[in-house]
C-alpha positions in Angstrom: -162.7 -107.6 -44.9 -160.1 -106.8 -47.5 -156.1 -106.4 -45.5 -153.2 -106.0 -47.7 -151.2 -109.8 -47.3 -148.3 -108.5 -45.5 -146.5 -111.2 -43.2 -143.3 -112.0 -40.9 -140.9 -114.2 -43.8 -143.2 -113.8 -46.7 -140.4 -114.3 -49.3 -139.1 -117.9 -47.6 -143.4 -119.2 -47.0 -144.9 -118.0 -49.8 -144.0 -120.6 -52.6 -145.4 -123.6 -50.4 -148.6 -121.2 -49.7 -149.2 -120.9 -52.9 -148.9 -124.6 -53.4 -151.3 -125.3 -51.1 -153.7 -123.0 -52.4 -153.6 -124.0 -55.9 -153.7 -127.7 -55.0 -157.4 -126.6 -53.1 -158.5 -124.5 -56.3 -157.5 -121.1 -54.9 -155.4 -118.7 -57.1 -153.6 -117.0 -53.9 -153.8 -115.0 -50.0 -156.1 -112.6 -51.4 -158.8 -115.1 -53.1 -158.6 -116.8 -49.6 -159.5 -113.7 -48.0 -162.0 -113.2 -50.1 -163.8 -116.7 -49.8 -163.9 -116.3 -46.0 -165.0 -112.8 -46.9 -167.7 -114.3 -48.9 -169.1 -117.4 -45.8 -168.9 -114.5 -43.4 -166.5 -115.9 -41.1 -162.8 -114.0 -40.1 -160.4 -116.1 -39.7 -157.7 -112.9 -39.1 -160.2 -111.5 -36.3 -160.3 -114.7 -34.7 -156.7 -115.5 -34.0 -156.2 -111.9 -33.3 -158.8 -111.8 -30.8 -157.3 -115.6 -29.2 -153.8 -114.6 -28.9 -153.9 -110.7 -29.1 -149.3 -110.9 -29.5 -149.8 -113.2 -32.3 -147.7 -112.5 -35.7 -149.2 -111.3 -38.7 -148.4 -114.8 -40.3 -150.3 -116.8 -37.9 -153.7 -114.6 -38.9 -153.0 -115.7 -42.8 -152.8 -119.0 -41.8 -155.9 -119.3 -40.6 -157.2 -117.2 -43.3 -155.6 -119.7 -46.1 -156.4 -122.6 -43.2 -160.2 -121.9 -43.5 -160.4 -120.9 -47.3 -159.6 -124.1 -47.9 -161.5 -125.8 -45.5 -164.4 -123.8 -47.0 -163.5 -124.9 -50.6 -163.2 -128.3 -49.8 -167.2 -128.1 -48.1 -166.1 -129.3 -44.8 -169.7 -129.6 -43.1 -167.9 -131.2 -40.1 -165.9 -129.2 -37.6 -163.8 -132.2 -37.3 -162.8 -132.4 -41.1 -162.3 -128.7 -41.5 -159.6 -128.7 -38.9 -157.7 -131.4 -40.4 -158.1 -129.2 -44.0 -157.2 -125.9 -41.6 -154.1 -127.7 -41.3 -153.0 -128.0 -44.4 -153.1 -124.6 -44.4 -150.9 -124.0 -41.0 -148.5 -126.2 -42.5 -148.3 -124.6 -46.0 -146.8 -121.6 -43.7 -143.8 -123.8 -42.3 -140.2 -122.8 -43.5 -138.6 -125.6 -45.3 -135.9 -127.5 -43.3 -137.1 -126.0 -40.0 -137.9 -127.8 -37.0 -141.6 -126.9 -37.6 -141.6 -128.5 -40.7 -139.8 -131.5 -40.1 -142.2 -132.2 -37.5 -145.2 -131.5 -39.7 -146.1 -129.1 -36.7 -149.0 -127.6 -39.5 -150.9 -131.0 -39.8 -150.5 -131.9 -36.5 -152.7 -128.8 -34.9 -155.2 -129.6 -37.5 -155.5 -133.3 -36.6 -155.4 -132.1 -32.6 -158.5 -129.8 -33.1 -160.1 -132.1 -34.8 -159.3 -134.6 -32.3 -161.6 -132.5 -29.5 -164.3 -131.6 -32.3 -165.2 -135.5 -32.0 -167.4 -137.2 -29.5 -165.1 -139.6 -29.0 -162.7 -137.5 -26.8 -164.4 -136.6 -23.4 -161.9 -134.4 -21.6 -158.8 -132.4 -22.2 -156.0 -131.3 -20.4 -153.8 -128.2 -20.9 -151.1 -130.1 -18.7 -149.5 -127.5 -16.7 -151.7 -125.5 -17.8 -152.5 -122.7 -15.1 -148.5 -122.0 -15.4 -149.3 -120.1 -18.8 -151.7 -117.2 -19.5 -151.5 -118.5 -23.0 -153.3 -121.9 -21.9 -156.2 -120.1 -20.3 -156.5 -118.0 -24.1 -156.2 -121.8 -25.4 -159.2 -123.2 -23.0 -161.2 -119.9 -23.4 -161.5 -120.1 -27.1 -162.4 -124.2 -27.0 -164.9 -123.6 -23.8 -166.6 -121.1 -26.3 -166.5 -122.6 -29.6 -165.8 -126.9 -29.5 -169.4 -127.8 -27.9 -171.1 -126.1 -30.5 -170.7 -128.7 -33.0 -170.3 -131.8 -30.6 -173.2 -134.0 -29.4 -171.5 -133.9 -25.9 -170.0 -131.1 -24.6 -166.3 -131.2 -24.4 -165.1 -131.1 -20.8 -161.6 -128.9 -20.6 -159.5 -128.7 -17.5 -156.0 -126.8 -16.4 -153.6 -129.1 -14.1 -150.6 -127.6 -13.4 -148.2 -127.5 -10.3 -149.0 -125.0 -7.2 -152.3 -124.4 -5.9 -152.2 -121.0 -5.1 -151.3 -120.7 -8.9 -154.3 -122.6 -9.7 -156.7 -120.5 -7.9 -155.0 -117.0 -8.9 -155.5 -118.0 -13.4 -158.9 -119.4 -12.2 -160.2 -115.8 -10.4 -158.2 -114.0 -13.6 -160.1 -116.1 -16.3 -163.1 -116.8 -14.7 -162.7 -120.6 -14.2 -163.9 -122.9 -11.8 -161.0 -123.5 -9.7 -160.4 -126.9 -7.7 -159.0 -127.6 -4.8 -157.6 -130.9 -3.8 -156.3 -132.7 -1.5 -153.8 -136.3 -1.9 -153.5 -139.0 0.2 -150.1 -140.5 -0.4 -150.5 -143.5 1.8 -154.0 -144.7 -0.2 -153.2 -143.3 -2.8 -156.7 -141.5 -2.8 -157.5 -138.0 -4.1 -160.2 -135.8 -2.5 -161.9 -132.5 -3.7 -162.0 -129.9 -0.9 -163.7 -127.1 -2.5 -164.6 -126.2 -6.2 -165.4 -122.1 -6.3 -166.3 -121.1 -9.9 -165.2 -117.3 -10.3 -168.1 -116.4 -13.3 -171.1 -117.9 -15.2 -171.4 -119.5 -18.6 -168.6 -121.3 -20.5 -165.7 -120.0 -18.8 -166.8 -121.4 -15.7 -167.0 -125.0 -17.2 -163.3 -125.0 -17.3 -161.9 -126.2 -14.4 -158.4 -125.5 -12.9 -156.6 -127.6 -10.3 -153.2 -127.3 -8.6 -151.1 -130.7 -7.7 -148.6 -130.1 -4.7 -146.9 -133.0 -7.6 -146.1 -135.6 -10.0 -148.0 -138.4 -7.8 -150.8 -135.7 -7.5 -151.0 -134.6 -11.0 -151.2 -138.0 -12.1 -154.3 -138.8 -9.8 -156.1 -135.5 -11.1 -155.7 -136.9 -15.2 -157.4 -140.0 -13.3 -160.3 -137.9 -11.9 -160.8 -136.3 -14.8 -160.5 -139.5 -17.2 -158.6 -137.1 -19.7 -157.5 -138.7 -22.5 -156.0 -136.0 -24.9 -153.9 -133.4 -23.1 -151.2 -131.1 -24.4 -148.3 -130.2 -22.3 -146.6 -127.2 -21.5 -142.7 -126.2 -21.3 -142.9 -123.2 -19.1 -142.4 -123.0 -15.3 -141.8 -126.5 -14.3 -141.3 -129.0 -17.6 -139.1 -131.5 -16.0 -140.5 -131.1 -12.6 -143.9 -131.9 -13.5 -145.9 -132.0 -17.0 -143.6 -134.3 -19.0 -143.1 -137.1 -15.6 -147.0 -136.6 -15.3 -147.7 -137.2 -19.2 -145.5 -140.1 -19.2 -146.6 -141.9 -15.9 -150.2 -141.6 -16.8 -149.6 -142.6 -20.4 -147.9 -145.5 -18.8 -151.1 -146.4 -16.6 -153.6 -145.3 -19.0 -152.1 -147.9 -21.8 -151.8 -150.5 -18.8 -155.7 -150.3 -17.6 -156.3 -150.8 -21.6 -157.4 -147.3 -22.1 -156.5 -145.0 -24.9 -154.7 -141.5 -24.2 -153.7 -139.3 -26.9 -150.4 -137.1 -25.5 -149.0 -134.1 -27.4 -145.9 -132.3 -26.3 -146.0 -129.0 -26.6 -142.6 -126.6 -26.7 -139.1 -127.6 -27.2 -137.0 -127.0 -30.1 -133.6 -126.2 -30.6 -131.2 -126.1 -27.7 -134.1 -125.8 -25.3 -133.8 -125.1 -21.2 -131.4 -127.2 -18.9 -128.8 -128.7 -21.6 -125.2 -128.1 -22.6 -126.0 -127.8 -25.8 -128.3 -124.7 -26.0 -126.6 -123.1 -28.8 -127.3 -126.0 -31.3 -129.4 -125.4 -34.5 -132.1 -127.8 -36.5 -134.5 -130.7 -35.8 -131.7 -132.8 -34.5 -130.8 -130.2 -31.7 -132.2 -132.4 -28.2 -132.8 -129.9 -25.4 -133.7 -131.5 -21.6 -136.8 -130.3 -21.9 -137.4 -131.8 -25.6 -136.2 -134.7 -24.9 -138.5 -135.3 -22.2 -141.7 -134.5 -24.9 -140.3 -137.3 -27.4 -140.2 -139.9 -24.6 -143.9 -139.8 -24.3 -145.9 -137.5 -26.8 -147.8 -139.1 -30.0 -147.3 -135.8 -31.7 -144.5 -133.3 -30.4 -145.1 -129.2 -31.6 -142.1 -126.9 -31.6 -141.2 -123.6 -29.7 -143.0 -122.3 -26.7 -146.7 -123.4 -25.9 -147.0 -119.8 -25.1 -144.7 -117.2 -26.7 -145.0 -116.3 -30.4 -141.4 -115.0 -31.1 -140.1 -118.7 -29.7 -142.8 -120.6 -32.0 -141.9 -118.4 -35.0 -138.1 -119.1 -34.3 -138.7 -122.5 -34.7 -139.7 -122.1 -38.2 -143.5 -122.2 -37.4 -146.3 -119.7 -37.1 -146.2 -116.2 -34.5 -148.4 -117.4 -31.9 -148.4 -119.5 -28.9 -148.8 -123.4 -29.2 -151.7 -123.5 -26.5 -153.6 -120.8 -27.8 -153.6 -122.3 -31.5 -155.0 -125.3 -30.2 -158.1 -123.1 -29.2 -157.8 -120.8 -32.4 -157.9 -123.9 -34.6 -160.9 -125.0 -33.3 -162.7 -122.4 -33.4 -162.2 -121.5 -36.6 -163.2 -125.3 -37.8 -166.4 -124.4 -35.8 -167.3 -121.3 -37.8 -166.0 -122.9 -41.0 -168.6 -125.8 -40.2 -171.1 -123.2 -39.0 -170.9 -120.8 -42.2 -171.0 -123.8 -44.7 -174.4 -125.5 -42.8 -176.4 -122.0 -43.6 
């Protein structure tokens, strides 16, 4: 479908977009459009439909993301997220937190991460805090095991089980119910009550009462690539969860893949909340660097705060689903 190219800080991306482009064989926006125009696929539609609040600039990433997956002939979902990144980074602003970070590459190598077999489950840590983790787990329930050998189990754990169960009957996801022993250690499921049919219901949502709780539910679940949150309760729970199960999952020998989602400049709960650039440490950033392997910036949920950050208008945690799914129809279209 032809759009006219018209995006949020056009005049401060477009010299690096057009870079990447060029560097892929693709004169500019509107021959990218065009070659997704050409595999079928629509990029724009898709992150639109994720994320409906998004930013015009995060729908021409993915557009430029998948044009040049699609020129490279990335056959495998896995590949053509880590070429949809180069792409999502081309649309960082120079000298920004986002691209300091490399925040571009890094969703592209996360997708691809859960487009290979090798990764079994994944968490949206703290997820049921966030509406904008359940569009994240939505769009990978619907569009990751279509390209995998075995299907990708994806699972919410957040803090507050009422929480859990009211995002689970709002989404259509399978909510659990647990209960923790904290003399043995020992965690039991009570009930699991799925609230549809299909993919949705594969996702399943649990609610920790905390930290020790939390911890024993990544256990359950053997999850070893999560993504956390930095909404409701970041220093109360998903950072002290991601860092004491790192610490276990690295001491039973077994490999855990931890991204920190959120943070930025002068984030919650610090002094210095009026500080500018990569070097500004909020409490809540902080807390990410102490245990994530990669670290995004701006909210995991709301597009103006990723965008500020010098990065695209849309939510970290529904990205992460965007960016999959279009690797999946990149893939799909180039099979045909």
């Amino acid at each position: 479908m032809m759009r006219k190219v018209n995006y949020e800080s056009q005049d401060r991306r477009e010299k690096q977009v057009l870079a990447a482009l060029n560097a892929a064989g693709i004169k500019d926006v509107e021959e990218a459009n065009a070659i997704c125009d050409k595999y079928g696929i629509d990029p724009y539609k898709t992150c639109e439909e994720t994320q409906q609040i998004c930013f015009e600039n995060a729908k021409w990433a993915y557009v430029v993301g998948a044009a040049i997956a699609l020129k490279k002939g990335c056959k495998n979902a896995a590949d053509a997220a880590e070429a949809i990144g180069l792409g999502l980074q081309a649309f960082c602003i120079p000298g920004s937190v986002a691209d300091d970070r490399k925040v571009g590459l890094g969703h592209g190598n996360l997708a691809a991460r859960l487009l290979r077999d090798e990764t079994k489950c994944f968490a949206f840590l703290a997820g049921h805090e966030s509406f904008a983790a359940a569009e994240g787990a939505i769009k990978i329930a619907g569009a990751a095991n279509k390209v995998r050998k075995e299907p990708l189990r994806v699972i919410l754990n957040g803090l507050g089980k009422d929480a859990a169960k009211i995002i689970s009957r709002i989404n259509g996801f399978t909510y659990v119910r647990t209960e923790f022993d904290y003399f043995t250690g020992e965690l039991k499921v009570v009930e699991e009550t799925p609230y549809s049919d299909g993919e949705r219901a594969k996702v399943k949502c649990y609610g920790a009462d905390d930290v020790r709780e939390g911890v024993a539910i990544m256990w359950k679940e053997g999850v070893d690539v999560s993504i956390t949150g930095n909404s409701t309760n970041p220093t109360r729970f998903q950072h002290p969860v991601a860092g004491t199960y790192k610490k276990e999952r690295l001491a039973a020998g077994k490999p855990y893949f931890s991204v920190a989602s959120g943070g930025g400049t002068g984030r919650t709960l610090h002094p210095d909340n009026m500080a500018a650039g990569p070097a500004s440490y909020g409490m809540t950033d902080t807390m990410g660097r102490m245990h994530s392997d990669a670290q995004f910036a701006g909210s995991s949920s709301v597009p103006a705060h990723v965008e500020m950050m010098g990065y695209l208008g849309m939510g970290n945690n529904p990205m992460v689903g965007c960016t999959v799914a279009v690797a999946v129809d990149v893939a799909q279209a180039l099979a045909k």
